[in-house]
N, C-alpha and C positions, 0 to 999 in steps of 0.2 A: 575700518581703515588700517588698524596694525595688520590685521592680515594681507591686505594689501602691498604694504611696507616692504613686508618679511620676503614675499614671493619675488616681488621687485628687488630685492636688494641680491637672494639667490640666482637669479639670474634663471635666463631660459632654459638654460640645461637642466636643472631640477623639477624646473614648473609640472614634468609629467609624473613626478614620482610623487609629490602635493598632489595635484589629482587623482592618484589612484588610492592616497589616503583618506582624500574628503569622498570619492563615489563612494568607496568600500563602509563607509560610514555615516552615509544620509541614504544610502539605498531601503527601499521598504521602508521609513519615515524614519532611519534610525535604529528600528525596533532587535536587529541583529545582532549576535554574538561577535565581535573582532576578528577573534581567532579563527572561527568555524568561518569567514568570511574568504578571511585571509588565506586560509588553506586551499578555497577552491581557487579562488583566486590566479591565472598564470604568473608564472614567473616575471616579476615587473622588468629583469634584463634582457625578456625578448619580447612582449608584448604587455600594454597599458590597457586600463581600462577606458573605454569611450564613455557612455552614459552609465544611468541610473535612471527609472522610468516606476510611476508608480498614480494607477489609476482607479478610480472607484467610481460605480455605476448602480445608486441606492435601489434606484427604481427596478434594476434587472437581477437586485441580489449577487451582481457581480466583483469581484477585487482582483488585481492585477499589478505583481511588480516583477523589474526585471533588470539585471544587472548585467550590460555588456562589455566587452573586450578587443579591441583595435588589432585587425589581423595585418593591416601595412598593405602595398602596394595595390590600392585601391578598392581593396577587397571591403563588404558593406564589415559589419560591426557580428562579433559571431556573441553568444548567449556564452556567462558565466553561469548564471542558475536564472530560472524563472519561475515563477509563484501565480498559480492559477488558483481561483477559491471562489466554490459557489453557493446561494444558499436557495436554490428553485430545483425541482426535482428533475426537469427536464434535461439543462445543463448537465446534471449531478449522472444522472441514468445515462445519456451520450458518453460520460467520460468511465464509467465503468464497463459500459458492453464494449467500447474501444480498446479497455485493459482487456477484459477475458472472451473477446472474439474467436476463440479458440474453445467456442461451446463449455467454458468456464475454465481450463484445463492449460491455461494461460501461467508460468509458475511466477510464483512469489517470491521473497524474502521476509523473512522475521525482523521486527523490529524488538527491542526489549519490553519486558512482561510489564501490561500495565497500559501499553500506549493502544491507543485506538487505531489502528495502521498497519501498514504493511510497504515493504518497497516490493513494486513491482518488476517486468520483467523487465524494463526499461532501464530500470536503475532508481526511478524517481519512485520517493516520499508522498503516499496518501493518507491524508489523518482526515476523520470523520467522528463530527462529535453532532449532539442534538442542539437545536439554537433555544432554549427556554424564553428569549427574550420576543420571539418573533412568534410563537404559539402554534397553529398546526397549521395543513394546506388545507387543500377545498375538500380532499378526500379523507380529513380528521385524523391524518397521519403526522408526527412529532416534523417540525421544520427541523433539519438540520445543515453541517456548512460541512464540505467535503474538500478540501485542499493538497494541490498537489504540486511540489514542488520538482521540477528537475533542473538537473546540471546538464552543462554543454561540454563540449569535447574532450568526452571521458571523466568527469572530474568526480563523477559519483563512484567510479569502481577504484578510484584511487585513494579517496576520502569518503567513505559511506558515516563515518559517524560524524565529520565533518557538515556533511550534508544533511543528514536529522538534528542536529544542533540550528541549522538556518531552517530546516522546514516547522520545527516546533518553533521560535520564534518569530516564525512569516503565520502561523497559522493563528497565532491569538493575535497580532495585528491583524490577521486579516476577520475574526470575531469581530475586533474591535469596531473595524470600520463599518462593517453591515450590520451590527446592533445585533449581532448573533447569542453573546450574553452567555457561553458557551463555559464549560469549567474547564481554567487554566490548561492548554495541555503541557504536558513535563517529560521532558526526558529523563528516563527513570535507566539507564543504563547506558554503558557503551556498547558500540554497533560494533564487533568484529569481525564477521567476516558476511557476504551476500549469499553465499556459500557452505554453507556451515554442516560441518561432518558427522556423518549416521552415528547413531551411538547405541548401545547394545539393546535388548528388545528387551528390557527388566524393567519392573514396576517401579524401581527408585529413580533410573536414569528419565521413564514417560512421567512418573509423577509432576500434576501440576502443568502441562501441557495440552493441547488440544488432543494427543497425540495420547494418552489416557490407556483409553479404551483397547488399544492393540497392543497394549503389556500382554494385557492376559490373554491375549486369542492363540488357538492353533495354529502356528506357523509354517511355513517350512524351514527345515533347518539352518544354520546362517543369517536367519535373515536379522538386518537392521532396520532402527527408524532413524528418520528423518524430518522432526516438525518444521514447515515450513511459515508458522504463523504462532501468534501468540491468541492465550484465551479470550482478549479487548477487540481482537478485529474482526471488520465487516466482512473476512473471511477469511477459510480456516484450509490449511492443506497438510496431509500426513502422508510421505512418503516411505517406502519399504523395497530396500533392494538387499542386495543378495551377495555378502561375502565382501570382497574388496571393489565390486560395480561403484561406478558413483552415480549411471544412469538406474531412474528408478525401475522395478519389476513392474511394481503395485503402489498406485496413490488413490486416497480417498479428500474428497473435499466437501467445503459449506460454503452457501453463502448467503448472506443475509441482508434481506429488503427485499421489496415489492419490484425491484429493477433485475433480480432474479429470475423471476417467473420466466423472462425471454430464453434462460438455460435450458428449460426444459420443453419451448414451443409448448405451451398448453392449447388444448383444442376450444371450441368456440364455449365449451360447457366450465371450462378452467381445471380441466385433468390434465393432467400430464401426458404427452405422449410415449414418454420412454417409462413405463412399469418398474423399472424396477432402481426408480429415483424415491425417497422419501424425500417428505413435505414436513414441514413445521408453521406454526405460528408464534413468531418470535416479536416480540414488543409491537405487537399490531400490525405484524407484516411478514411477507413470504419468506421462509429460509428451505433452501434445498441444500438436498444431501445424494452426495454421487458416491462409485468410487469402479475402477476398475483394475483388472492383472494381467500379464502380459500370458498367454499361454504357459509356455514354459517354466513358468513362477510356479508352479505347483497346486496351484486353486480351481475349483471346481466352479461355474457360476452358483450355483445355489450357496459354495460358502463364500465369494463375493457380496453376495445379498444379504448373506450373515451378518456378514462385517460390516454395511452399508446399514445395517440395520441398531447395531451395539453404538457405533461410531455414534451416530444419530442420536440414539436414547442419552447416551453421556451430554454430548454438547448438548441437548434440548432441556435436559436436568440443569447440568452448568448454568444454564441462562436463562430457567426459569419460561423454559416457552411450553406450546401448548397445543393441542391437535396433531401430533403424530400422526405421520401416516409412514406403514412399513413398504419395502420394494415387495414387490410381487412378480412371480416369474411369468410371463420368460424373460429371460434375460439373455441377450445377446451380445458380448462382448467385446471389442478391441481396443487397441492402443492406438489413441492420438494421433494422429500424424504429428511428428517435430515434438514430441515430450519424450 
């Protein structure tokens, strides 16, 4: 009833700006940072938020919240951020061959050391942790909950740590609600940039990175790295360009889970078609390992395979997996289209 009161006695002309402080603050049941909220938030002196929407679907392992923003002259309601989080493997597999449809080669961002994730090419926040409380699938593989948060009109390249601030707090609500049972996740650093600049090719600067392994290799001269992922997430990318390029020469990548295998089209026997991909067995499941260089990069394929082969051993030591398998030539090479 005082709330009530209060609204009434302020009068209509405020009443929207009380609303954009209760949505911004029962959105996702609550569970959300203010600030990190507020930042994505548009400017409440040109546009208000409309709803706050938040759904759970136990039986399909599904969660869903979504926070919108009123565009005016009759336009429907456009998306401040939205919160998708699944805990069934089929969901989970759709939404990652979606991210890297670009036969894996889809680029990323790093998030800080430590988080299970990565921001993808989109902009949007994916955290992927094991659910313990929900035990394995039919195929005696670890249940886990893979969530993904994005923002709408632009608000992720304006606020990226803004936006990991509401994805880790949207993703243990959303643990919470599917009985995921999942260990806390935390933001263990600030997100500076989605973009983040090559740094010299020395063992102190790769130290501690995915990115390891290409300290020590023959290069060509100039060249830098660029880790595009940290050593927690369900996948890994090292890029290497050349002098002051900021487009890469040469990237190598991993990725990890049974939802990989599609990377490599394996034929009816479960071989790889493309030779000179190495395979791993990583916590009970597939992790592939690519990498390729642009001609002119100075690499031969056979030391491509090299590299595809060191890269590989490092990460498969890192995280303790198991069956190795090396590329084997021929290897036939190019560059991506659109990388």
């Amino acid at each position: 009833m005082a709330a009530v009161i209060v609204l009434g006695l302020a009068g209509y002309g405020t009443f929207p700006y009380a609303k954009d402080w209760w949505l911004s603050r029962e959105v996702c049941g609550g569970a959300l940072p203010d600030d990190a909220v507020d930042a994505l938030s548009p400017d409440s002196g040109e546009h208000h938020l409309a709803e706050s929407d938040e759904k759970r679907v136990g039986a399909l392992g599904s969660y869903r919240c979504e926070l919108s923003y009123d565009r005016g002259e009759d336009a429907p309601p456009a998306s401040v951020f939205s919160v998708t989080a699944d805990t069934r493997r089929d969901p989970q597999d759709a939404s990652l061959w979606g991210t890297f449809e670009d036969e894996g080669w889809s680029a990323v961002s790093p998030l800080p050391d430590g988080m299970p994730g990565f921001i993808d090419d989109s902009g949007a926040v994916q955290l992927m942790a094991k659910c313990p409380e929900l035990g394995k699938d039919d195929d005696g593989r670890p249940r886990r909950i893979l969530v993904r948060t994005a923002a709408g009109w632009d608000a992720d390249r304006k606020a990226p740590d803004a936006l990991v601030g509401v994805a880790v707090a949207a993703a243990n609500r959303a643990s919470e609600q599917l009985g995921c049972g999942a260990k806390p996740f935390k933001k263990t650093g600030k997100v500076r940039s989605t973009d983040p600049e090559p740094v010299a090719l020395e063992p102190s600067k790769a130290a501690g990175t995915v990115c390891a392994a290409f300290a020590e290799a023959d290069l060509p001269a100039g060249t830098k790295l660029r880790p595009r992922s940290n050593s927690s997430a369900p996948v890994a990318r090292c890029e290497l360009v050349k002098g002051g390029d900021r487009a890469p020469k040469a990237v190598f990548g991993a990725w990890y889970g049974d939802w990989s295998k599609r990377l490599i089209h394996e034929d009816t026997h479960g071989h790889p078609r493309r030779p000179d991909t190495a395979t791993a067995r990583c916590d009970g499941e597939t992790a592939v390992f690519d990498g390729w260089a642009e001609d002119d990069f100075g690499l031969t394929d056979r030391q491509v395979r090299a590299l595809i082969a060191d890269f590989s051993s490092a990460e498969t030591t890192h995280r303790k997996c198991t069956s190795l398998t090396r590329p084997t030539p021929p290897a036939v090479k190019s560059s991506p289209s659109g990388v």
